[in-house]
C-alpha positions as CSV (number, residue, x, y, z in Angstrom):
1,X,60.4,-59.8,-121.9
2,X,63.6,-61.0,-124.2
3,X,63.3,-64.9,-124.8
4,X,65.5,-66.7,-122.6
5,X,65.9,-69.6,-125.1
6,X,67.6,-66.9,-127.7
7,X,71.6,-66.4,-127.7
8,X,72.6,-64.4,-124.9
9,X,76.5,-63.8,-124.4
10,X,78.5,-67.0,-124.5
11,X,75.6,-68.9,-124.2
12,X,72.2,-70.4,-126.2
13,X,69.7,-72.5,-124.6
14,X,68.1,-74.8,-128.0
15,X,65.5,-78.0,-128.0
16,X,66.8,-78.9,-131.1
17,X,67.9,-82.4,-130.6
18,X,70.7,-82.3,-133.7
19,X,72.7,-79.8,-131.8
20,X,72.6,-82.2,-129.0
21,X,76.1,-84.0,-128.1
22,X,75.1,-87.6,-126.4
23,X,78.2,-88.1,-125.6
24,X,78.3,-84.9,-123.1
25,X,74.7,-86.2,-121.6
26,X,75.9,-89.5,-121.5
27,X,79.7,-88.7,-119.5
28,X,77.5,-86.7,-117.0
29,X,74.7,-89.1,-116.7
30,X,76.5,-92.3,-116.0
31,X,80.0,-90.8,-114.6
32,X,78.7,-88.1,-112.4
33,X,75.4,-87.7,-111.6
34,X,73.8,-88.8,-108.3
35,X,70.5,-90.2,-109.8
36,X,71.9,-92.5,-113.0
37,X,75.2,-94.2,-112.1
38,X,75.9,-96.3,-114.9
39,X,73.3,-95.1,-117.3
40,X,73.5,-97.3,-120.2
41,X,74.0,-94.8,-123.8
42,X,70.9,-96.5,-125.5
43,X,68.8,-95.7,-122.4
44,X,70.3,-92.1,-122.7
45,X,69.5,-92.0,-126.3
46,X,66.0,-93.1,-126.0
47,X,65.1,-91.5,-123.1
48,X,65.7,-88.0,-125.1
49,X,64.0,-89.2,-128.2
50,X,60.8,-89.6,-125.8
51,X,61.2,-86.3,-124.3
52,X,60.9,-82.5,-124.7
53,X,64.9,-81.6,-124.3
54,X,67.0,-78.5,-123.4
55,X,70.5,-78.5,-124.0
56,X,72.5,-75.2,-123.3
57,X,75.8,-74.3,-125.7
58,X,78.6,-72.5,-125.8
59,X,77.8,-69.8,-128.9
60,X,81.7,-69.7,-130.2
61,X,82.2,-73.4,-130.0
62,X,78.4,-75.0,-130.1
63,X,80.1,-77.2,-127.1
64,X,77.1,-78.2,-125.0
65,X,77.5,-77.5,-121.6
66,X,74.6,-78.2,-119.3
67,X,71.1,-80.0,-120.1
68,X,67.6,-80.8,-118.8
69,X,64.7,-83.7,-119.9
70,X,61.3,-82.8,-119.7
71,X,58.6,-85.9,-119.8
72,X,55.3,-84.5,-120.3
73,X,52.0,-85.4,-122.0
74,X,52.0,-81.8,-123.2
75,X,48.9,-81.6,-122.0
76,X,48.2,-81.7,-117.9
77,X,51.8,-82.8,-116.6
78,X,55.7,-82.8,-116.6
79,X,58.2,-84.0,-114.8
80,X,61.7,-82.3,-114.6
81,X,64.8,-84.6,-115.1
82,X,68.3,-84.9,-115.6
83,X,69.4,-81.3,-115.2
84,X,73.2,-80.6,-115.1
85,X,75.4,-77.4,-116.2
86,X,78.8,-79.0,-116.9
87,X,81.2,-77.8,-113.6
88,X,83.5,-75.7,-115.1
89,X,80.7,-73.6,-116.4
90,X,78.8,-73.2,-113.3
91,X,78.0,-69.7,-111.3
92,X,77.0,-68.4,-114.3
93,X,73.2,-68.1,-113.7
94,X,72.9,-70.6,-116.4
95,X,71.0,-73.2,-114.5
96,X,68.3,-70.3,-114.0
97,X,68.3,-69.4,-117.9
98,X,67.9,-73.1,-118.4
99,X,64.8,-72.8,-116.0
100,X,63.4,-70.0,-117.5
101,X,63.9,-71.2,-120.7
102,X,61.9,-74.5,-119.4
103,X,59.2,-72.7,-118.3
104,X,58.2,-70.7,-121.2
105,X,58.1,-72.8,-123.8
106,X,55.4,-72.8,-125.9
107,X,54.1,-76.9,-125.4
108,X,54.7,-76.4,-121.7
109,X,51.8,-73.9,-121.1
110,X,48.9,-74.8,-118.8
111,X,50.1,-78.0,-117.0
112,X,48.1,-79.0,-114.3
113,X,51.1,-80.7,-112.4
114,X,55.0,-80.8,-113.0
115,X,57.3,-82.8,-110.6
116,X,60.9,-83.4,-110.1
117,X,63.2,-84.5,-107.8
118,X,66.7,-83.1,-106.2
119,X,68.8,-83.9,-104.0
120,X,70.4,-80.1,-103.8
121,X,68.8,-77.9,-106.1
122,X,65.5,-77.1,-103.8
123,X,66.7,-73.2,-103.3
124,X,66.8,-73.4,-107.4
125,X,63.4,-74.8,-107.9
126,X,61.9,-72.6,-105.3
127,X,63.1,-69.8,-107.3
128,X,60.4,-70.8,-109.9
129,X,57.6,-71.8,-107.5
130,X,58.5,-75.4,-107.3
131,X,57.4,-76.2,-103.0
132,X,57.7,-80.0,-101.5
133,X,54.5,-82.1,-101.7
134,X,51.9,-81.0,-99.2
135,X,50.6,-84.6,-98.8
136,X,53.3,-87.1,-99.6
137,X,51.4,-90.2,-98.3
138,X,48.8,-89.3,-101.8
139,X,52.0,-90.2,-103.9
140,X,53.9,-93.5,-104.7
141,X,56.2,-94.7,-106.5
142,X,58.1,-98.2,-108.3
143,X,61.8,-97.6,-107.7
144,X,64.5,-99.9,-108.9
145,X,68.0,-97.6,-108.3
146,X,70.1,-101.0,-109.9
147,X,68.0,-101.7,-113.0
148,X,71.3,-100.4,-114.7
149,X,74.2,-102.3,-112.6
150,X,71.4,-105.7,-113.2
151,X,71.6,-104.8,-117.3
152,X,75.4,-104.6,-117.1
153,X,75.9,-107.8,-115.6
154,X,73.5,-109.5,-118.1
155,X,75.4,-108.0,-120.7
156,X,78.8,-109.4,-119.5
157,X,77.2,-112.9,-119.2
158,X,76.3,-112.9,-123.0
């Protein structure tokens, strides 16, 4: 089986963080993403220096065009996050090379548990054996959806 992390066609999926461009994953993150309106650039910033990141280029340009964040312990779990391919690059299968590319990596093998959350990717996720929660109830979680708009106003009062 060919790597799907190595250069194929226009594109290359890479985890090194160099080749990242924060402003891309910042623009999508705050401007038009669903889960992190108003993403803060230091939250961004930090957030990848504390996770195992994908970042999918453009091989003529190096231009990123799409991204994903795994948090993981390397060890029992991850959890998926923050998974975009820019629109004007989508219907490409890229989103599925980024998966794949996910999946295989090396300090990703043997994980008890991963976990993410979509609003409109579930036919993408199933694709790789991702399935909803059997027993929801089992799981909580400590939600705060306007930590972000709360820092922004504290930073306008300073």
């Amino acid at each position: 089986m060919s790597d799907p992390a190595a250069p194929s066609g226009d594109y290359e999926i890479t985890t090194e963080s160099t080749r990242f461009d924060l402003d891309v994953i910042h623009r999508y993150l705050s401007e038009e993403s669903y889960w992190a309106p108003g993403i803060p650039r230091e939250v961004v910033k930090r957030s990848i220096r504390h996770s195992l990141c994908f970042a999918i280029l453009e091989t003529t340009s190096g231009a990123q065009v799409g991204f994903a964040r795994v948090t993981t312990d390397r060890a029992t779990f991850a959890y998926l996050a923050d998974v975009f391919v820019l629109p004007a690059h989508r219907g490409r299968g890229l989103s599925k090379r980024l998966m794949q590319s996910i999946l295989v990596h090396p300090e990703l093998q043997g994980l008890r548990r991963w976990m993410l959350a979509t609003r409109d990717a579930h036919r993408l996720y199933a694709e790789f054996g991702f399935t909803a929660i059997p027993q929801p109830d089992r799981f909580m979680q400590l939600h705060d959806p306007d930590v972000y708009r709360r820092a922004a106003r504290g930073k306008l009062k300073e």
